[in-house]
C-alpha positions, 0 to 999 in steps of 0.5 A: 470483466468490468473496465473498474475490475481492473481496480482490484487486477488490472490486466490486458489492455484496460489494466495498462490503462486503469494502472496509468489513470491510477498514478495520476488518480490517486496523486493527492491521496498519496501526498495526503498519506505521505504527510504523516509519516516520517522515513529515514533516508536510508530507509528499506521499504516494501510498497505492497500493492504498487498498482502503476509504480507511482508511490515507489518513485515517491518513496524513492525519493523520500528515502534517497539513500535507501531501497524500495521493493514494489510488490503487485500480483497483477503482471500489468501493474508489475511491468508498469511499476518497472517502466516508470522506476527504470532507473532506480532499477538499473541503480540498484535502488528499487525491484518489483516483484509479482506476488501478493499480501497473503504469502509475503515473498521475504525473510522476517525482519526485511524493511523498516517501512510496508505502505498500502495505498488503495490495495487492502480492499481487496486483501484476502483476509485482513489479519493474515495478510497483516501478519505478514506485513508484521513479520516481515517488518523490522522491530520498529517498523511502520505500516503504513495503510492509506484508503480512499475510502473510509467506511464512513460514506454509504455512496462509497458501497456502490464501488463493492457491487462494481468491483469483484472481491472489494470490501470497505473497512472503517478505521475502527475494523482495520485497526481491530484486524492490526491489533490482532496482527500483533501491531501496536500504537496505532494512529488515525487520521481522517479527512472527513470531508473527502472521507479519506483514512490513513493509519499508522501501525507499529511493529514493537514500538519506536520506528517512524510514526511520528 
């Protein structure tokens, strides 16, 4: 297995690697990302695809008075995500499980926030895996997607020949899979230069997007 594989799972020692390089790689993306939405402080959030933990302690300190669940089918990622957020854990504030975006291992209606950074490259299937993002949003809810790769820069295609199961979506194929997902008032925002894509999804209307 190539070292970048272990951008899709990290596992063994180069995924304890890929996932701390990860944290730090992927800081600006998520300050970009996290600009555009607003969460209640109480706010119960799913990170799904949690990779090295970074964006749980973020939405952990977005939303001090809420709970925040990271979500990674990579052991590795699981068991970082828990190193770097020890403390909310033993607070009560924050639990990381091991499972994937297909099979969602929550009941209906169970956060008012589902972010995804970097992670749906390699969802398998897009409209499954949303629809059950969508259901296990609470009315109102946000679904957050942030990607460093907006399916508008051909160099980014190189990263699919590296990396097993990696597809690049553009805004107008993700939204096109949300909108099937049952997800409505979608809103798109693009960093042209750095061609970085983040979009906000709806579940029913109201919620956080802003």
């Amino acid at each position: 297995m190539s070292f970048f594989q272990n951008t899709c799972k990290p596992d063994g020692l180069g995924g304890k690697l890929m996932v701390k390089i990860m944290n730090s790689g992927h800081s600006a993306l998520a300050q970009w990302g996290f600009a555009h939405i607003h969460a209640e402080q109480d706010a119960k959030v799913l990170d799904a695809g949690c990779g090295g933990g970074a964006n749980v302690a973020a939405w952990l300190a977005k939303c001090p008075n809420g709970h925040v669940t990271g979500l990674d089918y990579s052991e590795v990622s699981v068991a970082e995500t828990r190193r770097v957020n020890a403390a909310a854990i033993r607070a009560g504030r924050c639990e990381v499980l091991q499972g994937n975006a297909a099979q969602l291992p929550f009941p209906e209606s169970s956060f008012d926030v589902v972010s995804a950074f970097e992670t749906i490259y390699f969802w398998p299937g897009l409209e499954a895996c949303f629809a059950q993002v969508h259901r296990v949003l609470k009315p109102g809810g946000t679904f957050l997607i942030c990607n460093e790769c907006s399916g508008t820069n051909a160099a980014d295609e190189k990263w699919t020949k590296i990396i097993d199961g990696m597809r690049i979506y553009d805004q107008k194929q993700i939204c096109a899979a949300l909108e099937a997902a049952g997800f409505s008032g979608m809103k798109c925002y693009e960093d042209e230069k750095k061609h970085w894509l983040c979009i906000l999804a709806q579940k029913d209307g109201g919620g956080v997007v802003k």
